[in-house]
Backbone as a chain_set.jsonl record, in Angstrom:
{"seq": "XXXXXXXXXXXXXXXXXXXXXXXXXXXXXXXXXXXXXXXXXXXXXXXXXXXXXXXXXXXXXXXXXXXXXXXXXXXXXXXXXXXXXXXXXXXXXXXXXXXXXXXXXXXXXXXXXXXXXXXXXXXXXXXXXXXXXXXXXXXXXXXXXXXXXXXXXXXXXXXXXXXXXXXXXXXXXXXXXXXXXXXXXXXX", "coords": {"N": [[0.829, -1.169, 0.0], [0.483, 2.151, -0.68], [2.205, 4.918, 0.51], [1.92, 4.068, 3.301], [4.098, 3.667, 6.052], [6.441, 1.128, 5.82], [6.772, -2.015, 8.077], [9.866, -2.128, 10.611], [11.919, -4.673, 10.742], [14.0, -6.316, 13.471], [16.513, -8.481, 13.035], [18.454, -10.93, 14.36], [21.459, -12.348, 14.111], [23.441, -15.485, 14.138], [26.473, -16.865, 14.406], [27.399, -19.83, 15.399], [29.684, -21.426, 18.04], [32.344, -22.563, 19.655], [34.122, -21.483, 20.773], [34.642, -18.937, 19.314], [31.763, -17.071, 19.235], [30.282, -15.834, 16.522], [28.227, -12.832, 15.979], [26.061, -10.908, 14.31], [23.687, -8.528, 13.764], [20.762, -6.799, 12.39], [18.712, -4.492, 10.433], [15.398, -4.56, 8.682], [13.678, -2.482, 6.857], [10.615, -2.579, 4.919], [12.185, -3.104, 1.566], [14.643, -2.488, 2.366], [17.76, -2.977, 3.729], [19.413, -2.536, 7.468], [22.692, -2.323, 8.516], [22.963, -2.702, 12.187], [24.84, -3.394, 14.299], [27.807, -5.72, 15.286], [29.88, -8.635, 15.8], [31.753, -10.309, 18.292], [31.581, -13.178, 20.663], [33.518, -14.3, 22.717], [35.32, -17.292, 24.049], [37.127, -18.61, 27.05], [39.464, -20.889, 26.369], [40.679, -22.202, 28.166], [39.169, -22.294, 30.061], [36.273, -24.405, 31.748], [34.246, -26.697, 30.175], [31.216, -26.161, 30.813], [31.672, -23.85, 31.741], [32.359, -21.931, 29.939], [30.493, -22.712, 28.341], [28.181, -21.419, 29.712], [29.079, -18.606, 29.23], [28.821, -17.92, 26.63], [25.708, -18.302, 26.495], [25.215, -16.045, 28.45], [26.274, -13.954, 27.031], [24.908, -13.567, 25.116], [22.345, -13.065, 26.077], [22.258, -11.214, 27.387], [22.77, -9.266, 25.17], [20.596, -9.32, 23.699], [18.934, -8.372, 25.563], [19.958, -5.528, 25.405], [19.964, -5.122, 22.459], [17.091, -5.986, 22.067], [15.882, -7.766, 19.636], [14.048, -8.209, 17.087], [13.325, -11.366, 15.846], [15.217, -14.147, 15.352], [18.295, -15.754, 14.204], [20.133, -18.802, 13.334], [22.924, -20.851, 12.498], [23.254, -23.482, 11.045], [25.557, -25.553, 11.706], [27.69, -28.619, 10.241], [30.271, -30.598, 11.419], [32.056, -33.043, 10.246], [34.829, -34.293, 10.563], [35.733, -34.909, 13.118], [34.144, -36.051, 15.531], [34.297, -35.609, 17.941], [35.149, -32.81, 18.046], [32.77, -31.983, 16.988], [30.491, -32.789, 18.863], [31.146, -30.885, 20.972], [31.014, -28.488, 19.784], [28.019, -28.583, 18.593], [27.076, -28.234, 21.741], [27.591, -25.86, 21.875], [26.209, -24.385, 20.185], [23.59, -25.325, 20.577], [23.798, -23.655, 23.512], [23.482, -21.56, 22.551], [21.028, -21.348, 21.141], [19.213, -21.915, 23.255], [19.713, -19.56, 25.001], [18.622, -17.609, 23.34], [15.862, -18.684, 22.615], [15.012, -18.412, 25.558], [14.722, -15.719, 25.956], [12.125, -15.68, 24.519], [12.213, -15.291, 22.109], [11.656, -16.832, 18.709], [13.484, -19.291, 16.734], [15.071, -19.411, 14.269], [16.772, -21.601, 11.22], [19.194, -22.24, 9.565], [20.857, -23.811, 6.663], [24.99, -23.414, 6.096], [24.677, -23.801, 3.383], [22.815, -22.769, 2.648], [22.957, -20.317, 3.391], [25.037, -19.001, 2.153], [23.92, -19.043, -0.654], [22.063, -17.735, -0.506], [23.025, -14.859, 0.057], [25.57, -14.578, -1.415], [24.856, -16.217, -3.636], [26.28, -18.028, -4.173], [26.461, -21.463, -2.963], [28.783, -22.706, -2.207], [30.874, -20.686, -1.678], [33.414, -18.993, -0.639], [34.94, -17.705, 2.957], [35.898, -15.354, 2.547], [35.033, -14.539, 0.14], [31.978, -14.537, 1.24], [32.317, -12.497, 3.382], [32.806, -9.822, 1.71], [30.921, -10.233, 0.189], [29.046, -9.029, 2.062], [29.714, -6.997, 3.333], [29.216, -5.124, 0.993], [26.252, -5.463, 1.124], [25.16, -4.038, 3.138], [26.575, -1.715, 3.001], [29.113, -1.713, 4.545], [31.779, 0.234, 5.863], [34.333, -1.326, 6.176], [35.34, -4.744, 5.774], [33.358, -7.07, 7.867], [34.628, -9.153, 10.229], [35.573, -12.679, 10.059], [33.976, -14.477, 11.511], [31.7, -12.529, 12.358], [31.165, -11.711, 10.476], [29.604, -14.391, 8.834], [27.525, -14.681, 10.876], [26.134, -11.862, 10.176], [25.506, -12.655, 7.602], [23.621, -14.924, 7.955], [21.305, -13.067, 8.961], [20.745, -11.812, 6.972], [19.796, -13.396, 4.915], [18.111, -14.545, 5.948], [16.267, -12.038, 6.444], [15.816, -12.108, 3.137], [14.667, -14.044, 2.711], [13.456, -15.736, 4.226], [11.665, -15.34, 6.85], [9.024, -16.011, 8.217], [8.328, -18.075, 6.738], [9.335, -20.224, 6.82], [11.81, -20.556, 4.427], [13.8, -20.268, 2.783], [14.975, -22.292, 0.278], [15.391, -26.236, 0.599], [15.086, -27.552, -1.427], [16.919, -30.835, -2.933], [18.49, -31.627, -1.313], [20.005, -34.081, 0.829], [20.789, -36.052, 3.488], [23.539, -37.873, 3.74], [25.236, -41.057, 5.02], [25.501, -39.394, 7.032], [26.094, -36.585, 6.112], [25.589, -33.74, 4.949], [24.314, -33.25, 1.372], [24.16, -32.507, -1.839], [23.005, -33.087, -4.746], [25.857, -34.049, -6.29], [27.624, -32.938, -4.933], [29.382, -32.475, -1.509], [28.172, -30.907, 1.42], [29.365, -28.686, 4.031]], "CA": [[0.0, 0.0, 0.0], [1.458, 3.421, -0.93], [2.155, 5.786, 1.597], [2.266, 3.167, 4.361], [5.153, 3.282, 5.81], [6.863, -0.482, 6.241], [7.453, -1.919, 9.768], [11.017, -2.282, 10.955], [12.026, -5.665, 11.892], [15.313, -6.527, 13.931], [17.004, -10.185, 12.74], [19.884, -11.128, 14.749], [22.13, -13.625, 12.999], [23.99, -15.974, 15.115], [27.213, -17.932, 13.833], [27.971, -20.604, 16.795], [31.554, -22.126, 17.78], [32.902, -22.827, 21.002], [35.92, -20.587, 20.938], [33.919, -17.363, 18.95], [30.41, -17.125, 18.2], [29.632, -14.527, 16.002], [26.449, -12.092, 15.813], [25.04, -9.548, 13.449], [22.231, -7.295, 14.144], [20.365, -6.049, 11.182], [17.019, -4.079, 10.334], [14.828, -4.724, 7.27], [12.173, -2.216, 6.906], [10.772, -3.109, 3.307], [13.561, -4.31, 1.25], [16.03, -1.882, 2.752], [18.501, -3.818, 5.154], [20.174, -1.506, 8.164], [23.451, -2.785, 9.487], [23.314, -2.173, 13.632], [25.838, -3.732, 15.413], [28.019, -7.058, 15.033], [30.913, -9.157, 16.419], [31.985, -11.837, 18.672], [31.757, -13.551, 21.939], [34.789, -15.401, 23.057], [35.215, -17.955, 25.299], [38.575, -18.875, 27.263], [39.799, -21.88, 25.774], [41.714, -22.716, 29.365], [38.128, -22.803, 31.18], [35.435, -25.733, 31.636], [32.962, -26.975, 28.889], [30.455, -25.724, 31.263], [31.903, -22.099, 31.574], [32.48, -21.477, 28.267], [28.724, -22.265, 27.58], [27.75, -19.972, 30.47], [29.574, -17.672, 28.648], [28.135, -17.554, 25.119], [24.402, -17.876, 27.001], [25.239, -14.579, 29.13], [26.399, -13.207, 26.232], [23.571, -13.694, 24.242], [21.22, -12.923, 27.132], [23.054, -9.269, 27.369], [22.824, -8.872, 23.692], [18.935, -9.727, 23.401], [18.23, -7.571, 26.465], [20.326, -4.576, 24.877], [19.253, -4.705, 21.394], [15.482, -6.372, 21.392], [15.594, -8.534, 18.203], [11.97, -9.653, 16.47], [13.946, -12.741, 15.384], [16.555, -14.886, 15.754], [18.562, -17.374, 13.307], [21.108, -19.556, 13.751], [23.257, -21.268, 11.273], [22.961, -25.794, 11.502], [26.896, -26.164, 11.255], [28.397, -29.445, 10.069], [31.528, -30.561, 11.273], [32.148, -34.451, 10.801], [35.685, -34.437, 10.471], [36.24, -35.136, 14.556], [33.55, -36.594, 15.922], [34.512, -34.522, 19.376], [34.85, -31.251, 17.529], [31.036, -31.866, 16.011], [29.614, -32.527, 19.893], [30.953, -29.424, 21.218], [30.402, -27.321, 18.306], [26.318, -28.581, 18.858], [26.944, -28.229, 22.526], [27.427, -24.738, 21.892], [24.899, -24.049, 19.611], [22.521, -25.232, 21.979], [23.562, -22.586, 24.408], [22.77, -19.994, 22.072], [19.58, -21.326, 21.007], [18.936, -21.675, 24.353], [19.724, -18.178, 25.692], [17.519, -17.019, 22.126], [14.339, -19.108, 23.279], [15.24, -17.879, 26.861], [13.934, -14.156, 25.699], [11.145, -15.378, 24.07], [13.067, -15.232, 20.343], [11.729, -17.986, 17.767], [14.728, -19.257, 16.383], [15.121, -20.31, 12.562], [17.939, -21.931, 11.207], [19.572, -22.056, 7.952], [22.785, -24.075, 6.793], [25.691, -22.983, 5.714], [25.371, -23.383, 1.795], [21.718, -21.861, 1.941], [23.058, -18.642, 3.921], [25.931, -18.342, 1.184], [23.472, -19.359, -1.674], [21.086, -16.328, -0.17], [23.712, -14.363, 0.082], [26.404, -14.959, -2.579], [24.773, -16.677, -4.672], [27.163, -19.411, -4.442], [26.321, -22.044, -1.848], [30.135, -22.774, -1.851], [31.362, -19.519, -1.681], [34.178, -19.236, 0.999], [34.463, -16.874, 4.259], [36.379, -13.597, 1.654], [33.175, -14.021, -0.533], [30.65, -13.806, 2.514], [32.581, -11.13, 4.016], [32.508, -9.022, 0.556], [28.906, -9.427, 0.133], [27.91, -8.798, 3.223], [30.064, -5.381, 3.579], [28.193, -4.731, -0.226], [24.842, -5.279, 0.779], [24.928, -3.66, 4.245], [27.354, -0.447, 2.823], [29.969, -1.158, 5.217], [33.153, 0.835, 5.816], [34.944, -2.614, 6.012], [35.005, -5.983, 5.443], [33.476, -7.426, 9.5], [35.605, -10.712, 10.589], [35.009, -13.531, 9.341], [32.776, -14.874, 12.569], [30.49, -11.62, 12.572], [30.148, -12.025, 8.55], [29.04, -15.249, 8.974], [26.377, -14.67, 11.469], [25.416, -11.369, 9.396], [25.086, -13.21, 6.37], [22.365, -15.591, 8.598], [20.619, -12.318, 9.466], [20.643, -11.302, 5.742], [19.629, -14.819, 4.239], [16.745, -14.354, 6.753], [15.635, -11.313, 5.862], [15.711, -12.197, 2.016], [13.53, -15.402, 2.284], [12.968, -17.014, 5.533], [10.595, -14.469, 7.631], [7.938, -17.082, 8.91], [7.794, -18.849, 6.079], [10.737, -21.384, 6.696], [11.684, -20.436, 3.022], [14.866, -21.06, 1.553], [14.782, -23.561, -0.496], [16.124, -27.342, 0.789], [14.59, -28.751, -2.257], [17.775, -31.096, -3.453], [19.097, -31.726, 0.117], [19.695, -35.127, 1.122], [21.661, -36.684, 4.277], [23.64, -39.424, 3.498], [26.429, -41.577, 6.055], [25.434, -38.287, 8.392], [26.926, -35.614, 5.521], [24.499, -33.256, 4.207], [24.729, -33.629, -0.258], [23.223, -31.629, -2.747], [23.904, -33.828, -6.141], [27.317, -35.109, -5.895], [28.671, -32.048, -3.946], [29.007, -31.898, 0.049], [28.067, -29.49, 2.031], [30.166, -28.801, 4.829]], "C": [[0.878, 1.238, 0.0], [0.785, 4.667, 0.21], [1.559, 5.531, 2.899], [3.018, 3.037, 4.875], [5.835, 1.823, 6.537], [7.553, -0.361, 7.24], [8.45, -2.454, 9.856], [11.083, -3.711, 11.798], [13.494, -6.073, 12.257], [15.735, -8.307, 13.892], [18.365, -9.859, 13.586], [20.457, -12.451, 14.644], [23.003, -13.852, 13.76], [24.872, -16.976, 14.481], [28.087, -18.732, 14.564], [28.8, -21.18, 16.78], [31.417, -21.344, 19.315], [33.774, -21.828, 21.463], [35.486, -19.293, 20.472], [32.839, -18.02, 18.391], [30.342, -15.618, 17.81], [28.458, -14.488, 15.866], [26.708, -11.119, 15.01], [23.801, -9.326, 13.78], [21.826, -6.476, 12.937], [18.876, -5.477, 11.223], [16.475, -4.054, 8.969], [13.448, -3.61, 7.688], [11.974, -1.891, 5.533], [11.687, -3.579, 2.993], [14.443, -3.62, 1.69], [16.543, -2.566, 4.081], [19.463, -2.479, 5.914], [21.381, -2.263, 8.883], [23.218, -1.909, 11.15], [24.272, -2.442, 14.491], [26.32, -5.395, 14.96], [29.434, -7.595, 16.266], [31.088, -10.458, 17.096], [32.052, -12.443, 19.874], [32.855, -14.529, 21.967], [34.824, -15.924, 24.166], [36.362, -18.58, 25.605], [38.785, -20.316, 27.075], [40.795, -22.92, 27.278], [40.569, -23.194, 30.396], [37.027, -23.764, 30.812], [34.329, -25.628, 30.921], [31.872, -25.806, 29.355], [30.547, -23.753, 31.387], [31.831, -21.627, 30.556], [30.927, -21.638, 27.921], [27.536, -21.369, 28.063], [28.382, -18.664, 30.019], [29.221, -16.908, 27.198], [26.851, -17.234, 25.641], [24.057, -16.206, 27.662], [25.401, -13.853, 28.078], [25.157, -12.838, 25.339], [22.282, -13.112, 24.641], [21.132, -11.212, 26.649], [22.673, -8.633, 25.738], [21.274, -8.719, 23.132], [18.502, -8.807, 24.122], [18.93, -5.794, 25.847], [19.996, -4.38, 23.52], [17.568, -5.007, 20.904], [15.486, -6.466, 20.185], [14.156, -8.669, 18.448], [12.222, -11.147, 16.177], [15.508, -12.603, 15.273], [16.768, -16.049, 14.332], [20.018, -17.377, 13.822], [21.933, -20.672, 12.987], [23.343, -22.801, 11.978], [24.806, -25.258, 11.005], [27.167, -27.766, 11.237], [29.676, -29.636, 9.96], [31.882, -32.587, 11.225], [33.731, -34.921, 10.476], [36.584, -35.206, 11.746], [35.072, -34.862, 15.048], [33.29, -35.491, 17.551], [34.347, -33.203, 19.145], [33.439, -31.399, 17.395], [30.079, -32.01, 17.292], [29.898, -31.363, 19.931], [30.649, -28.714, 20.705], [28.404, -27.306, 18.863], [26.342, -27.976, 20.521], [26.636, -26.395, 22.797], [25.987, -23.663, 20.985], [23.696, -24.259, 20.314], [22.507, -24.153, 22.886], [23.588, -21.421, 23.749], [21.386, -20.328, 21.385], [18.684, -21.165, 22.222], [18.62, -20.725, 25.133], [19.132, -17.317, 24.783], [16.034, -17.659, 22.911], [14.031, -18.72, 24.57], [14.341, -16.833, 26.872], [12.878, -14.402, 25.133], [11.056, -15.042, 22.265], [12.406, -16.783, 19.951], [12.383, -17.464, 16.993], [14.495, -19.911, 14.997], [16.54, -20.62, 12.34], [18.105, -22.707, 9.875], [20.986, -22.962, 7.84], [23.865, -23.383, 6.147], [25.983, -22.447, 4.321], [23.858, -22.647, 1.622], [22.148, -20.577, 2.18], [23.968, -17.887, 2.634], [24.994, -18.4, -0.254], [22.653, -18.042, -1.383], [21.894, -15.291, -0.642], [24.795, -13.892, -0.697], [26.172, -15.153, -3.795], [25.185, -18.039, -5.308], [26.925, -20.351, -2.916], [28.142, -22.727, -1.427], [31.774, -22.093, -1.758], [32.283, -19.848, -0.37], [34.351, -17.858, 1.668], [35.333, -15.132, 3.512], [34.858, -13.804, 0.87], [32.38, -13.381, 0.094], [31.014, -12.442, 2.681], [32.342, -9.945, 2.876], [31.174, -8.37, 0.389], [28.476, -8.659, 1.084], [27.953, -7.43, 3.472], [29.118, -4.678, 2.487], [26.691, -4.327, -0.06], [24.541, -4.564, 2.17], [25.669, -2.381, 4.405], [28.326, -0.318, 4.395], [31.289, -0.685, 4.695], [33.876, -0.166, 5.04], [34.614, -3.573, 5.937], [35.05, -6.38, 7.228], [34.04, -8.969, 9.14], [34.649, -11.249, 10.595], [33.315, -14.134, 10.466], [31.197, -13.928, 12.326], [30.089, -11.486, 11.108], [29.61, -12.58, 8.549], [27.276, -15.39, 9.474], [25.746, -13.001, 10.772], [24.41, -11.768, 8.236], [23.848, -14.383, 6.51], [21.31, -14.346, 8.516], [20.065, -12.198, 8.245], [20.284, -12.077, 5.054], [17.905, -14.656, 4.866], [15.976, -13.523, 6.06], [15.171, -11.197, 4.135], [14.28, -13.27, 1.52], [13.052, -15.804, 3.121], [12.105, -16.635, 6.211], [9.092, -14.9, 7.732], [7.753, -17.863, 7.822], [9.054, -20.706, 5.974], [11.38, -21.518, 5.087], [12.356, -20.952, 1.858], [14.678, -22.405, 1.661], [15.807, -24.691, 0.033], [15.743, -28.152, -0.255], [16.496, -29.301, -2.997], [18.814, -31.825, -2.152], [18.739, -32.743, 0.342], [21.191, -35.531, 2.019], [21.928, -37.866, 3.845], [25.359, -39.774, 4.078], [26.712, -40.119, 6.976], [25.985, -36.949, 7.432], [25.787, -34.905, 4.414], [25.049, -33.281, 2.555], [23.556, -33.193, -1.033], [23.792, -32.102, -4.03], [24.961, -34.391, -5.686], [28.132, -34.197, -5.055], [28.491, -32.674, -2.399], [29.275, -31.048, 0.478], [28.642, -29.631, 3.566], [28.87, -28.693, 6.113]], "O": [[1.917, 1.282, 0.658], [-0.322, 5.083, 0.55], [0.893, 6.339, 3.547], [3.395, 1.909, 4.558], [5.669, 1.577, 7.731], [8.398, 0.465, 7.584], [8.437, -3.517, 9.235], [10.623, -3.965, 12.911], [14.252, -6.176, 11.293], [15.266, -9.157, 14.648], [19.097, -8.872, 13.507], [19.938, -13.486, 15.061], [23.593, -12.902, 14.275], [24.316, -17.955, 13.984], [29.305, -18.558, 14.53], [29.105, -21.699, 15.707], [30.881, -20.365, 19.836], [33.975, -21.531, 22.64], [35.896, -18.36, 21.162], [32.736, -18.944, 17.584], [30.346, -14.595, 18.495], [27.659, -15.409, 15.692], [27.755, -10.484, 15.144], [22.974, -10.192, 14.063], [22.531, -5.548, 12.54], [18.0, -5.953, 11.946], [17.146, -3.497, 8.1], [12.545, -3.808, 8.5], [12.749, -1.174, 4.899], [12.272, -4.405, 3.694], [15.509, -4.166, 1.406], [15.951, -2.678, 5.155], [20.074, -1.637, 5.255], [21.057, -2.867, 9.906], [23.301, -0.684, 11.239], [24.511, -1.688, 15.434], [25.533, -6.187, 14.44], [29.784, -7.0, 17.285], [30.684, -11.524, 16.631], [33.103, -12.004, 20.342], [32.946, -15.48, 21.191], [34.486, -15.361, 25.207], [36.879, -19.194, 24.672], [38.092, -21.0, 27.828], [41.352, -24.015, 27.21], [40.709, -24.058, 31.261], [36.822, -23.961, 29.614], [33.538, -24.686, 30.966], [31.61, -24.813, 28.676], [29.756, -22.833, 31.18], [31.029, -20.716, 30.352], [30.274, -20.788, 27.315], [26.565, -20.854, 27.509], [28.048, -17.642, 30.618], [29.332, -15.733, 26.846], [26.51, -16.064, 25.468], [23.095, -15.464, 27.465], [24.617, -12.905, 28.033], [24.707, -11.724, 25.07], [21.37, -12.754, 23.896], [20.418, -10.454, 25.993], [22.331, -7.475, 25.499], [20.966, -7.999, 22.182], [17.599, -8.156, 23.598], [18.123, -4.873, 25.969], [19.662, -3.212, 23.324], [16.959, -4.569, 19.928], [15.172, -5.508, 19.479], [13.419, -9.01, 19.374], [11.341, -12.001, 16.288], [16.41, -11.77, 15.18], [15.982, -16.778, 13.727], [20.748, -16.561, 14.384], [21.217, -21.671, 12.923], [23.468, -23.092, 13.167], [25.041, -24.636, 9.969], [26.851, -28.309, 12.296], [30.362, -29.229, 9.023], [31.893, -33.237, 12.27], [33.809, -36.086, 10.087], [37.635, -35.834, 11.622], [34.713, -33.687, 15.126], [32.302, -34.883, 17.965], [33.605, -32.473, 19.803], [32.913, -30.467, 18.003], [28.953, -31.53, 17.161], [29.287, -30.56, 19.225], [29.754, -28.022, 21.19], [27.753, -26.367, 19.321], [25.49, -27.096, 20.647], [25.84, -25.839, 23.553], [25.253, -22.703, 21.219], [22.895, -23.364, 20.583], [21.427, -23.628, 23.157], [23.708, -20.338, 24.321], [20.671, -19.365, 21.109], [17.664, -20.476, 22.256], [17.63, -20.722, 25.863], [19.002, -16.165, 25.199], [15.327, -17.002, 23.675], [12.837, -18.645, 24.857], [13.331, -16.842, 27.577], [12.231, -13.362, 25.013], [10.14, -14.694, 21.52], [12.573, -17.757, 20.686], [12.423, -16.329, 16.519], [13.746, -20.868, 14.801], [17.435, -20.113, 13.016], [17.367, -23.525, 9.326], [21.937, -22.902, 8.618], [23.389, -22.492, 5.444], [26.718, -21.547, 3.914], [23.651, -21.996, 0.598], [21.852, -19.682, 1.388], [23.811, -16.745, 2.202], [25.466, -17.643, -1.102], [22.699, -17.236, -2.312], [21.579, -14.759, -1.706], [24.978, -12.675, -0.651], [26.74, -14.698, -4.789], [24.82, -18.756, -6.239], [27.245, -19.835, -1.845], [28.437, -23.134, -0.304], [32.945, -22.473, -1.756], [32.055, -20.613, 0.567], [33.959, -16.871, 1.047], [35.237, -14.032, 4.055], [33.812, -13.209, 1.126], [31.991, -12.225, -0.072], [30.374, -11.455, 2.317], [31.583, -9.053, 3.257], [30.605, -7.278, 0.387], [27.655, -7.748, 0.975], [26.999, -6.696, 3.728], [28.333, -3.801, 2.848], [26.043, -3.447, -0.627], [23.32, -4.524, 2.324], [25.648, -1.805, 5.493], [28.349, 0.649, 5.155], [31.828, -0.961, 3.624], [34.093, -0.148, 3.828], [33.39, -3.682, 6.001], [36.053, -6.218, 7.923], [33.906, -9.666, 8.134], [33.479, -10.972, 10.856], [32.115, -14.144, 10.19], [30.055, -14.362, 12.18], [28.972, -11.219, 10.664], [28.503, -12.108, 8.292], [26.286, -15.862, 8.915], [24.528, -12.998, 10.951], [23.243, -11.478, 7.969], [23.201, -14.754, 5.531], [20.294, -14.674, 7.902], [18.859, -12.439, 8.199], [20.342, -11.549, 3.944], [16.844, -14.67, 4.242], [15.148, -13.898, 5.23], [14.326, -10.368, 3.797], [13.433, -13.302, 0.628], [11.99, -16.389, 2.911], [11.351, -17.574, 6.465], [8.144, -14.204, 7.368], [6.734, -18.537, 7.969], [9.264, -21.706, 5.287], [11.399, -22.645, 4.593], [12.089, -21.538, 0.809], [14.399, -23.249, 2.513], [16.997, -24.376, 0.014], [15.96, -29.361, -0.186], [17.241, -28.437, -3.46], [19.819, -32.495, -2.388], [17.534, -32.985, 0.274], [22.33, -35.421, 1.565], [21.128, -38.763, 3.58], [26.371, -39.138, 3.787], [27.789, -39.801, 7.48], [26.399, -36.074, 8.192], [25.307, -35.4, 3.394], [26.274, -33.336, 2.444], [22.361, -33.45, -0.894], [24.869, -31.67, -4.441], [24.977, -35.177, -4.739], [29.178, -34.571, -4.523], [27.481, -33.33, -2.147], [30.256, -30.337, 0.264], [28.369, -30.632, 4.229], [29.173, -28.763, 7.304]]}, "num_chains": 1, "name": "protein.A"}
């Protein structure tokens, strides 16, 4: 409707890991995207499973209660290279879905080659691509590290397609011996 003006919604894009999770904070009102804020929570690599995931959750908490997102996403990572790496990795992702559903955030969640396929264009685009686009389509100064690209480029994947409709496309997506495969590629 003309001379309506479109309501502002806040996506905050979440790219989970034990050691840094990155976030982006973005605003879509109509098709215009607003970068607000991004970066990274770190967690001391010297302290216990358990701290470290009280550590991303607080973070997350703090971050939800200081910016009030409308939505939340969260990228599915696959790591099956080390079996141990691929719990913790989930272990952590849990405690940021966790400290998202905490506030009252429904959480969506995208994988890796849809966010770059949103995003890029290329679902096997690597972490200089993301970062490129993401500075491109969000007119930043600089190119943000790689972590807070990542979880931008969730925010921005979101806002393109996903916004209640669970959207991007998985048509072609098939698990097989636990390794997600799109044709003969895999997807990490």
């Amino acid at each position: 409707m003309a001379g309506v003006p479109a309501h502002a919604i806040r996506i905050l894009g979440i790219d989970p890991g034990l050691r840094i999770t990155g976030f982006g904070l973005i605003e879509k009102t109509g098709n215009k995207l607003t970068y607000l804020s991004s970066g990274c929570i770190k967690t001391d690599a010297k302290s216990s499973l358990p701290k470290r995931l009280g550590t991303i959750y607080a973070g997350l908490r703090e971050l939800v209660a200081m910016h009030r997102p409308d939505q939340a996403v969260v990228e599915i990572v696959f790591v099956n290279v080390n079996p141990q790496s691929t719990l913790l990795l989930g272990q952590a992702r849990g405690a940021a879905i966790t400290a998202l559903v905490a506030d009252g955030l429904e959480v969506a969640e995208y994988t890796a080659l849809q966010v770059k396929q949103a995003v890029v264009g290329n679902g096997h685009a690597d972490k200089t691509q993301v970062q490129h686009m993401v500075r491109r389509l969000l007119a930043l100064p600089g190119d943000p590290s790689p972590d807070a690209a990542d979880a931008l480029a969730c925010a921005i994947a979101h806002a393109h397609g996903g916004q209640g409709l669970g959207a991007l496309s998985t048509k072609g997506f098939r698990v097989r011996n636990g390794r997600v495969t799109m044709g003969k590629d895999t997807v990490e």
